[in-house]
Backbone as CSV, one residue per row, in Angstrom:
resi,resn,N_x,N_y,N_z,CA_x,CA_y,CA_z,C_x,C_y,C_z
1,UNK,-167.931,104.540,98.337,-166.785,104.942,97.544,-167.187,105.985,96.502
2,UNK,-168.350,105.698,95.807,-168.692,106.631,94.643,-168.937,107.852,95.377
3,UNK,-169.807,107.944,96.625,-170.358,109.173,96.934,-169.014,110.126,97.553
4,UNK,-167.733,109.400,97.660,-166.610,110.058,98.295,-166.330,110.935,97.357
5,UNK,-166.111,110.431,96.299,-165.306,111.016,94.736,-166.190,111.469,94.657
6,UNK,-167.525,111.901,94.250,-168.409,112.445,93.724,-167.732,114.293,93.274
7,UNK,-167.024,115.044,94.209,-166.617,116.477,94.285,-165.513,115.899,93.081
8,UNK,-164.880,114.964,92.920,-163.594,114.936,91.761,-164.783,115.248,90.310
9,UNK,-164.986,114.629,90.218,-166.094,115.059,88.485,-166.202,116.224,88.742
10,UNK,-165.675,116.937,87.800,-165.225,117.982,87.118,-165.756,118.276,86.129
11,UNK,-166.070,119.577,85.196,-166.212,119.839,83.959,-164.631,119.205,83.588
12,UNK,-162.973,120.100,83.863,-161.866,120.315,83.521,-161.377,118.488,83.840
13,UNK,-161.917,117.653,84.989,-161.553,116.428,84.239,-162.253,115.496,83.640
14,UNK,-163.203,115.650,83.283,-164.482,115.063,82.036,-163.340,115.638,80.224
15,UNK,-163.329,116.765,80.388,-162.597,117.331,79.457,-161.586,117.472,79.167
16,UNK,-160.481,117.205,79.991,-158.848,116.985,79.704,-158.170,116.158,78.793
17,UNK,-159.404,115.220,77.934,-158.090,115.141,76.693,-157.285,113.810,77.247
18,UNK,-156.928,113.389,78.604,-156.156,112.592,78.675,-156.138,111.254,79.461
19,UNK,-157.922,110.993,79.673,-158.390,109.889,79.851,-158.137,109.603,81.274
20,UNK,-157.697,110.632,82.428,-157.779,110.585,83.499,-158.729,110.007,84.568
21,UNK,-159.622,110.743,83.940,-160.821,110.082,84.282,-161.436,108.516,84.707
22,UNK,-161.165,107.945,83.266,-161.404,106.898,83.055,-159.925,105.996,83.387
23,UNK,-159.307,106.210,83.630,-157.921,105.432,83.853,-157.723,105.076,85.353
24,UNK,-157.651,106.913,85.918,-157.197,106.611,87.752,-158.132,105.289,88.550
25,UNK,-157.324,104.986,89.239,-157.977,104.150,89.652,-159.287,104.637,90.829
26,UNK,-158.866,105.812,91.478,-159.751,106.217,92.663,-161.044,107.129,91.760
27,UNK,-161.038,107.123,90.281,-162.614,107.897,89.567,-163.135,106.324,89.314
28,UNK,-162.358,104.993,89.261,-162.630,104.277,88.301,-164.577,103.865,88.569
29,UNK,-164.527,103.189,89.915,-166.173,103.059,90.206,-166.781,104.502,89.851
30,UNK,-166.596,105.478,89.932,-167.190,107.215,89.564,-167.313,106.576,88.089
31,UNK,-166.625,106.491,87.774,-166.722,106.593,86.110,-167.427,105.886,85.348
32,UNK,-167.560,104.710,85.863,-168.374,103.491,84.637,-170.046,103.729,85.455
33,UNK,-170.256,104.573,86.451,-172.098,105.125,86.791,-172.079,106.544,86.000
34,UNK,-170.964,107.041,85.877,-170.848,108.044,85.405,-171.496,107.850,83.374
35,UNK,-170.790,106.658,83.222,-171.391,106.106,81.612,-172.780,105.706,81.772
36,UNK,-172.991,105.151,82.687,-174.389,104.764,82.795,-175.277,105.849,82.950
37,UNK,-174.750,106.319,83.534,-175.598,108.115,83.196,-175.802,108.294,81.828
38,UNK,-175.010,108.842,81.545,-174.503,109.366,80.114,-175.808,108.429,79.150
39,UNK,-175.494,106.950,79.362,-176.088,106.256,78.499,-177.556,106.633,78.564
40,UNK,-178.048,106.299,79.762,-179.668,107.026,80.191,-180.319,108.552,79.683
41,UNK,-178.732,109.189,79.900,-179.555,110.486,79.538,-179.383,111.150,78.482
42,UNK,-178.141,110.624,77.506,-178.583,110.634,75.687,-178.869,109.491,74.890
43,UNK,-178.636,108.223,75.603,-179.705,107.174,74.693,-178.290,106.581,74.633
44,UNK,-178.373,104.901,74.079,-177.168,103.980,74.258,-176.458,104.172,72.460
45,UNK,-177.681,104.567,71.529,-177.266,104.598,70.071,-175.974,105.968,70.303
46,UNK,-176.705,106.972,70.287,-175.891,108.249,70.596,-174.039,108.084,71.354
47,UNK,-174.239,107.297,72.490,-173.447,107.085,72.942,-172.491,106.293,72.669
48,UNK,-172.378,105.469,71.609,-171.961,104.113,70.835,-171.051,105.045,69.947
49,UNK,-171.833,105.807,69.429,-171.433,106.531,68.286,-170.577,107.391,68.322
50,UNK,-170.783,108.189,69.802,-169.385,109.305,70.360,-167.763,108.367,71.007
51,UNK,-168.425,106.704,71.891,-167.299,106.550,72.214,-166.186,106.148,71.593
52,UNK,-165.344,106.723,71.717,-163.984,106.533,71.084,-163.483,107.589,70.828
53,UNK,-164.106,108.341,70.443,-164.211,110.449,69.840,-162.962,110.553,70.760
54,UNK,-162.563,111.211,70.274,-161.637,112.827,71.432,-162.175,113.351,72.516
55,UNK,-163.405,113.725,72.020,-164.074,114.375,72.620,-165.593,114.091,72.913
56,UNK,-166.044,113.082,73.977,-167.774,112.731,73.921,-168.392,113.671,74.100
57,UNK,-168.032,115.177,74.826,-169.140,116.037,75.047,-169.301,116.587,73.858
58,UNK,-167.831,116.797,73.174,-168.241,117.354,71.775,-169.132,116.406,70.667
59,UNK,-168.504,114.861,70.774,-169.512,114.131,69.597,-171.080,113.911,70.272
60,UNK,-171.207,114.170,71.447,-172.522,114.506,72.018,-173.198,115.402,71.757
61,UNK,-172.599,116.240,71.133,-173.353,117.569,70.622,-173.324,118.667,71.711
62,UNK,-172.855,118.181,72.991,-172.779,119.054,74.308,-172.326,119.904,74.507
63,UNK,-173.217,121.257,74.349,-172.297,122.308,75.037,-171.700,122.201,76.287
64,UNK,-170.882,123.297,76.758,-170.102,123.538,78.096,-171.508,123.948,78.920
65,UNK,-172.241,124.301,78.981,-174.044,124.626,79.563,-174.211,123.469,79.911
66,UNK,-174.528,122.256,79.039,-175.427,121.005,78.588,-174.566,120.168,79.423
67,UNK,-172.733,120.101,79.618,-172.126,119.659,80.290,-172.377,119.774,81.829
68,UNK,-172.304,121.023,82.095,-172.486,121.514,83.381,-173.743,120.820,84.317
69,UNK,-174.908,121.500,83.292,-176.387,120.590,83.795,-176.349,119.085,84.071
70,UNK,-175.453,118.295,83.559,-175.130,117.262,83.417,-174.658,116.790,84.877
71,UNK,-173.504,117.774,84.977,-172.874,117.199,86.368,-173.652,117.432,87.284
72,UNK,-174.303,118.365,87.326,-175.001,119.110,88.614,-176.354,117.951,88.887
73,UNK,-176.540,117.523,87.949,-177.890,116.426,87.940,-177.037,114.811,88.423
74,UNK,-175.746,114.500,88.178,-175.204,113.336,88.380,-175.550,112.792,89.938
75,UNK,-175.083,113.829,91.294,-175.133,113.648,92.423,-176.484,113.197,93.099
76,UNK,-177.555,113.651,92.251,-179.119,113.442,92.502,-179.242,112.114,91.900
77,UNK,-178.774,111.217,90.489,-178.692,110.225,90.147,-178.247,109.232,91.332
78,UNK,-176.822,110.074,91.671,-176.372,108.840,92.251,-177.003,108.337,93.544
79,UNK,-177.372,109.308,94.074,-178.083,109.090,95.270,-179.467,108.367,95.134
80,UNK,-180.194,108.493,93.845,-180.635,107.687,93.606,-181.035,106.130,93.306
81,UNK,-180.037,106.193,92.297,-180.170,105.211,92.063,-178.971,104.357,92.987
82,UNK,-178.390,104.400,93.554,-177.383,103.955,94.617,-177.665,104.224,96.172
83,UNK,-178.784,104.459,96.266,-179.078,105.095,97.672,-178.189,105.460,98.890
84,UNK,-177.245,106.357,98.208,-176.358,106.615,99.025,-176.113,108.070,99.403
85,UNK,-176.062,108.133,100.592,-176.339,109.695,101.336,-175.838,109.188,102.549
């Protein structure tokens, strides 16, 4: 299921403001490996501290760059750590 959705993660729906992401039901498994990312790769304090924000890439300190690298590294995670290919 995760590796289906994987092409939906988006910069534009990570960033939309309207919790799409985290709501639909077909990102929902995408989304909570998607935090577990997040958590791994700026630390669980950091991440505590942005959720709730408007904006986590912004209270992450994340540029639109730092975002990008982000996603592009997610698909190699997941396959990782989910051994799925």
């Amino acid at each position: 299921m995760c590796r289906d959705n994987l092409a939906l993660l988006t910069p534009d729906l990570i960033l939309a403001g309207d919790a799409r992401f985290f709501n639909d039901m077909k990102h929902y498994p995408l989304s909570g490996i998607f935090v577990r990312f997040l958590i791994e790769m700026v630390g669980q304090e950091n991440f505590l501290r942005a959720y709730g924000e408007e904006s986590v890439p912004e209270a992450l300190g994340l540029t639109d760059r730092a975002l990008a690298e982000l996603l592009r590294a997610f698909p190699a995670y997941v396959t990782k750590q989910f051994n799925t290919r």
